[in-house]
C-alpha positions in Angstrom: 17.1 -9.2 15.4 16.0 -11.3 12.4 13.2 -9.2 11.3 10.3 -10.1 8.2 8.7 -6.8 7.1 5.1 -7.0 4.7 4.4 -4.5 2.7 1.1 -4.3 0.5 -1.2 -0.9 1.0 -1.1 -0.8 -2.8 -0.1 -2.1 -6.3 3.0 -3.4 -4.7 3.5 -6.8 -2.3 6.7 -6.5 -1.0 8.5 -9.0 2.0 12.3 -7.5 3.6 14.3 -8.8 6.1 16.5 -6.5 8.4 18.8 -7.5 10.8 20.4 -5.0 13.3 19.3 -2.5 10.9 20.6 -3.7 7.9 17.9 -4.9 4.7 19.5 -8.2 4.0 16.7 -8.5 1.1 14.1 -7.0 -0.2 11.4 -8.6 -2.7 8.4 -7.2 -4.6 5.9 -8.8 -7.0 3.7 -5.5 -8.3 0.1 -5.9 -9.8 0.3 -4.4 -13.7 -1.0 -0.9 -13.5 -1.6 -0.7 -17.6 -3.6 2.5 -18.5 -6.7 1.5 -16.2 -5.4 2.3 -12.7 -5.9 0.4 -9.1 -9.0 -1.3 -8.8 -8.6 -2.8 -5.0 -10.4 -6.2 -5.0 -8.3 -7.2 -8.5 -5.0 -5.7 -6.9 -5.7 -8.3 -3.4 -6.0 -11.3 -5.6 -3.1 -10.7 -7.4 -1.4 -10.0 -3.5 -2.7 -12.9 -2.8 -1.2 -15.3 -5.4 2.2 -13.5 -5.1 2.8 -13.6 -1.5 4.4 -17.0 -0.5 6.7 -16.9 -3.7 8.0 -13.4 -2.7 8.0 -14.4 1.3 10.5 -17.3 -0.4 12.4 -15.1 -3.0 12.9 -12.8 0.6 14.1 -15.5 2.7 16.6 -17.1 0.2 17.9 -13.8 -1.2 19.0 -13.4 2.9 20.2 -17.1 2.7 17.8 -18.0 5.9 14.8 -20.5 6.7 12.0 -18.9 7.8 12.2 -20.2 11.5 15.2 -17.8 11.6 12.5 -14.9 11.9 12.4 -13.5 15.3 10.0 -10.9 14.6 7.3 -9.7 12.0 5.9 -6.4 10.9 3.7 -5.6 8.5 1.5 -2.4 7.4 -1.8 -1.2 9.1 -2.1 1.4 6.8 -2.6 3.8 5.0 -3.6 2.0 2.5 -6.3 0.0 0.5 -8.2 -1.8 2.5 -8.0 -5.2 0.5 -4.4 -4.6 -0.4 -4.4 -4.1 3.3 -5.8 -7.2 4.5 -3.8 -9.5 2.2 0.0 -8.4 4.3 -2.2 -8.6 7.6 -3.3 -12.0 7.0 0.5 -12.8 6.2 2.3 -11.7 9.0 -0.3 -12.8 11.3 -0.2 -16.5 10.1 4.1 -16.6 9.8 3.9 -14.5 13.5 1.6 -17.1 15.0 3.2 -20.5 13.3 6.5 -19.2 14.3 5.4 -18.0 18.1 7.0 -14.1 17.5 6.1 -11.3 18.5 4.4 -8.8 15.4 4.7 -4.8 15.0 2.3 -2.6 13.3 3.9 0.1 11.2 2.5 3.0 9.2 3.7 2.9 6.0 4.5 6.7 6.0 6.3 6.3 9.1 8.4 3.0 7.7 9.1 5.8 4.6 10.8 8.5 6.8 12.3 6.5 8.8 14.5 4.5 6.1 14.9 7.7 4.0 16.2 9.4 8.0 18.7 6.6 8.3 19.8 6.1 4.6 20.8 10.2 4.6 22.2 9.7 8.2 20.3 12.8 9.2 19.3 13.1 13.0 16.1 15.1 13.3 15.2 16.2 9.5 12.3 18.2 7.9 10.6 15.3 5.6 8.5 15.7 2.6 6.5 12.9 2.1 5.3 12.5 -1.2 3.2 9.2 -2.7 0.1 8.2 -4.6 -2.0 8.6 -1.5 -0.4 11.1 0.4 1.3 14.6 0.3 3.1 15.9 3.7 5.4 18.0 5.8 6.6 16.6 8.9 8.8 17.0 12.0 9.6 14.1 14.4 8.2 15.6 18.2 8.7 13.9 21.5 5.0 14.9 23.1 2.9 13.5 24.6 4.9 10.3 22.4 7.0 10.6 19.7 5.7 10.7 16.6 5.8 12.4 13.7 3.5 16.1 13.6 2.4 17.3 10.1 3.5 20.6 8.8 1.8 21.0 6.1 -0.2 18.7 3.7 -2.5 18.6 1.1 -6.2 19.4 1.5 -7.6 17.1 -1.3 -5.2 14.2 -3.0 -2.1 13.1 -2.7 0.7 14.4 -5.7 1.4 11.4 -7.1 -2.4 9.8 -7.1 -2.9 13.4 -9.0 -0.2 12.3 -11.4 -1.4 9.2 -12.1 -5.1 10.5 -12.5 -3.3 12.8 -15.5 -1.7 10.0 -16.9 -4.6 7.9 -17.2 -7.3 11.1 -18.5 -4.1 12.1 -21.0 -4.4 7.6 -21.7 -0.7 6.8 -21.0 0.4 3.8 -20.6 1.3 2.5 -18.0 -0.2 5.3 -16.3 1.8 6.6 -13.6 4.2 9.5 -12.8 7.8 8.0 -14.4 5.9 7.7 -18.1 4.5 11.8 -17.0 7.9 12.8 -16.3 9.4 10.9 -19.8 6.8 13.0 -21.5 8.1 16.2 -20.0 11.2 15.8 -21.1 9.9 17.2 -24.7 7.6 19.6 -23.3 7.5 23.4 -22.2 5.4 25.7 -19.4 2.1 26.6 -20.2 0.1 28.1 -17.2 -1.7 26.2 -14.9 -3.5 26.9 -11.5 -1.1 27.6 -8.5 -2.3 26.2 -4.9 -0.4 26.8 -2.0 -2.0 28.3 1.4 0.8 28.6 4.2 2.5 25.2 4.3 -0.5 23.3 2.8 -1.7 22.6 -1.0 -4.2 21.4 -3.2 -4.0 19.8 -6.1 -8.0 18.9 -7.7 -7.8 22.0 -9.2 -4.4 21.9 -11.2 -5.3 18.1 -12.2 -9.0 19.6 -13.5 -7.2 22.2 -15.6 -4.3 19.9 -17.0 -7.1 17.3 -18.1 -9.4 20.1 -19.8 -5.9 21.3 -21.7 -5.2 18.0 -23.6 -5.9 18.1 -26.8 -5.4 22.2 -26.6 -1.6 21.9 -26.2 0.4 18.9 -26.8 1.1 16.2 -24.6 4.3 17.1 -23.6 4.0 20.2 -22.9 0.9 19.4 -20.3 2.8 17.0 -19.0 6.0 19.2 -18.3 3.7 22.0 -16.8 2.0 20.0 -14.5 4.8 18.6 -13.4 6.5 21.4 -13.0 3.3 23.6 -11.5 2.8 20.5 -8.6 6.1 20.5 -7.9 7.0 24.1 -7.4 3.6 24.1 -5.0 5.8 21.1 -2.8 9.1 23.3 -3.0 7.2 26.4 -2.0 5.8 25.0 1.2 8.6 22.8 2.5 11.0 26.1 1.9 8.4 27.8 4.5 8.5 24.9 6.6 11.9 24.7 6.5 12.3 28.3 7.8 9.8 28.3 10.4 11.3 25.0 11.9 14.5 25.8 11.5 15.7 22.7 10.2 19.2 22.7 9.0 18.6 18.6 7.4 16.0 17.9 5.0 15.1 14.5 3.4 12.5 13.8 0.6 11.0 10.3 0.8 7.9 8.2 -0.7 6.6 7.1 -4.2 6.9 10.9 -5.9 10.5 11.0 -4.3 12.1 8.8 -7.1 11.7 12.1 -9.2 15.3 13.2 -10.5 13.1 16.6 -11.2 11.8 16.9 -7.4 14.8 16.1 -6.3 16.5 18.7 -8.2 14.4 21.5 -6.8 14.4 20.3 -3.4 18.5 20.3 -3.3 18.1 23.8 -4.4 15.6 24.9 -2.1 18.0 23.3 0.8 21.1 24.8 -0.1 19.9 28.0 -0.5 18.6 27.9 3.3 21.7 26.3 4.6 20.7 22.9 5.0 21.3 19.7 4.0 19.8 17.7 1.6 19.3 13.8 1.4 17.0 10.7 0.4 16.7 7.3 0.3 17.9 5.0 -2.8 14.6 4.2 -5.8 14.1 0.4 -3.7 13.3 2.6 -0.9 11.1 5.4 -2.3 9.3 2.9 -3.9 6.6 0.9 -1.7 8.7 -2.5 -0.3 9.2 -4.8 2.4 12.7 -3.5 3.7 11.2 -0.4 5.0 8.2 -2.2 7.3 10.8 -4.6 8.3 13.5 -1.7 9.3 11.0 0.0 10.8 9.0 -3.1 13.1 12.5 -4.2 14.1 13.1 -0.9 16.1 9.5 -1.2 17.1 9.7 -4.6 18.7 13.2 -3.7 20.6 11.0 -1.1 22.0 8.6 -3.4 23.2 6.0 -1.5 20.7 4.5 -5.1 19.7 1.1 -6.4 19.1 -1.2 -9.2 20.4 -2.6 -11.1 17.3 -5.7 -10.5 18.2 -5.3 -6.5 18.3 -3.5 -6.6 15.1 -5.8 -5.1 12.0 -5.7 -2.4 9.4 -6.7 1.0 9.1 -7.2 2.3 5.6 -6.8 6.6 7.0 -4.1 5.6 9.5 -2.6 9.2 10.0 0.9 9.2 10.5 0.8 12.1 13.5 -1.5 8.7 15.3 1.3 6.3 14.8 4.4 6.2 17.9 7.6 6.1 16.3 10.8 4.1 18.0 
C-alpha cells in the first residue's frame, strides 16, 4: 500500500513514502535553528513555503505521481501547535483531492515503531528521547494496544534541556550535536543528579549547568551535562529493564542519534542480558518515513480517520494513542 507520511511537530517538515513496509523516500526541508531557538509562528511559515517542494522531492525520489498514493498519514502531535497545523492542512487537502483514506499518528509512536522494525526486535523496552519528550515504554495489549510509560520525566524533555544549554552557553546552532562536539574537549565537574524510581528531572541540572558557565570552561560544562543527563536515562531504563524483564531494548528519537547515549545504553543492555538496537540518524531524526511507516499499518487496520475528525493535539500522550 502506497503510503504519503507528513511529518512537521517541529523545526523539521518531512514527507515519506512506504510501501509494504519499506521507506521508498524520505524528504526534509528544516527551519534554521541558529542560536535563537524555535519560535512556532516563524517555524509554520517556513513549513508552509517548504511543503509542496518536499511533497515533490518525496514523490520523485520514489519515481511515482502523486495519484499513486493510496493512503495518507500525517502527525497529530505532540507537537507545536502551528508546526502542527501546517502537515494537517497537507494531508487533509492531498487525502481529500485524491479520495484516500488518512491515519493519525503520534509522532512518539511513529518513533518506536520504525526504531522496533529497523532492530527487528519483537516486544522491546524503548527509551524515547527528543526535544519535547523523555520516556520509558512497553507495548501492552489492554484495554487496546498501545504503548504504557515506564518512566519519564517530570519537567522537560532531555534534548529540549540540551538545546536550552546550548542557547544560555550561545552556541551556534544551538542544539545537542554542537553540545556533544564541545564535550569532546571537556571533563566531569559535578552537577545535580535526578532520578526517582524510573522517572527524572532535568530543570534542575539545566539551572546549575547555565549558572557554571563562565566558572568552568565550555567544554567541560558541556561534557558534564552531558554526561550527568545521560547517566540519569541509563540509570532508569536499567531499572526498567529489570523490572520488565525485557531481554530487547531499542533507543529511539531526536537524543538517540547520540554515539555517546548509545554507548552507555549498549552497556547497560549487555550487562542485563539483552539486546541492544536502534534506528539509522534519518530515522532518529524527525521525518516523513516514520509517519508514513507507521499510518500504513494503521490504515490496514482499518485505524483511519474521517476528514472532518482529523486535527491536532499539541500534549498527545503516546499511552492515548492505539498502535497497529
Amino acid at each position: 500500500m502506497l503510503v504519503l507520511g507528513i511529518e512537521s511537530s517541529a523545526h523539521t517538515f518531512g514527507v515519506g513514502i512506504v510501501d509494504r513496509g519499506k521507506v521508498l523516500s524520505n524528504e526534509k526541508m528544516m527551519f534554521n535553528i541558529t542560536d535563537k531557538g524555535l519560535i512556532p509562528g516563524k517555524v509554520a511559515q517556513t513549513h508552509i513555503k517548504n511543503a509542496p517542494m518536499t511533497v515533490k522531492r518525496a514523490l520523485e525520489s520514489a519515481k511515482i505521481k502523486i495519484t499513486d498514493i493510496e493512503g495518507v498519514g500525517y502527525t497529530r502531535g505532540p507537537g507545536l501547535g502551528p508546526c502542527l497545523q501546517v502537515g494537517e492542512l497537507t494531508a487533509k487537502m492531498i487525502a481529500k483531492r485524491l479520495g484516500v483514506k488518512i491515519a493519525q499518528v503520534n509522532h512518539g509512536a511513529a518513533h518506536v515503531e520504525i526504531a522496533r522494525d529497523a532492530a527487528k526486535m519483537r516486544d522491546p523496552l524503548a527509551l524515547y528521547v527528543s526535544g519535547g519528550n523523555s520516556q520509558i515504554l512497553k507495548a501492552v495489549e489492554k484495554p487496546f494496544k498501545h504503548y504504557e510509560i515506564i518512566g519519564e520525566t517530570f519537567d522537560i524533555g532531555v534534548g529540549n534541556m540540551i538545546d536550552n544549554f546550548a542557547r544560555g552557553a550561545k552556541l551556534n546552532p544551538a542544539w545537542g550535536s554542537t553540545v556533544a562536539k564541545m564535550a569532546q574537549n571537556g571533563k566531569y565537574v559535578r552537577l545535580p543528579y535526578t532520578v526517582k524510581g524510573m522517572d527524572f528531572a532535568f530543570t534542575g541540572l539545566l539551572t546549575s549547568a547555565i549558572k557554571m558557565l563562565g566558572k568552568e570552561s565550555k567544554e567541560d560544562v558541556c561534557y558534564s551535562i552531558q554526561e550527568t543527563a545521560f547517566s540519569m536515562l541509563c540509570e532508569a531504563t536499567e531499572r526498567a529493564l529489570l523490572l520488565t524483564r525485557s531481554k530487547e531494548l531499542c533507543v529511539c528519537g531526536g537524543v538517540a542519534q547520540s554515539a555517546r547515549l548509545r554507548e552507555m545504553l549498549a552497556m547497560v543492555a549487555k550487562e542485563n542480558g539483552a539486546r541492544f538496537g536502534f534506528a539509522a540518524n534519518e530515522f532518529n531524526a524527525d521525518n516523513g518515513g516514520m509517519i508514513a511507516f507507521l499510518a500504513e499499518r494503521m490504515l490496514k487496520s482499518g485505524m483511519d480517520s474521517k476528514i472532518e475528525q482529523c486535527g491536532v493535539e499539541q500534549r498527545y500522550r503516546i499511552d492515548r494513542a492505539r498502535i497497529a
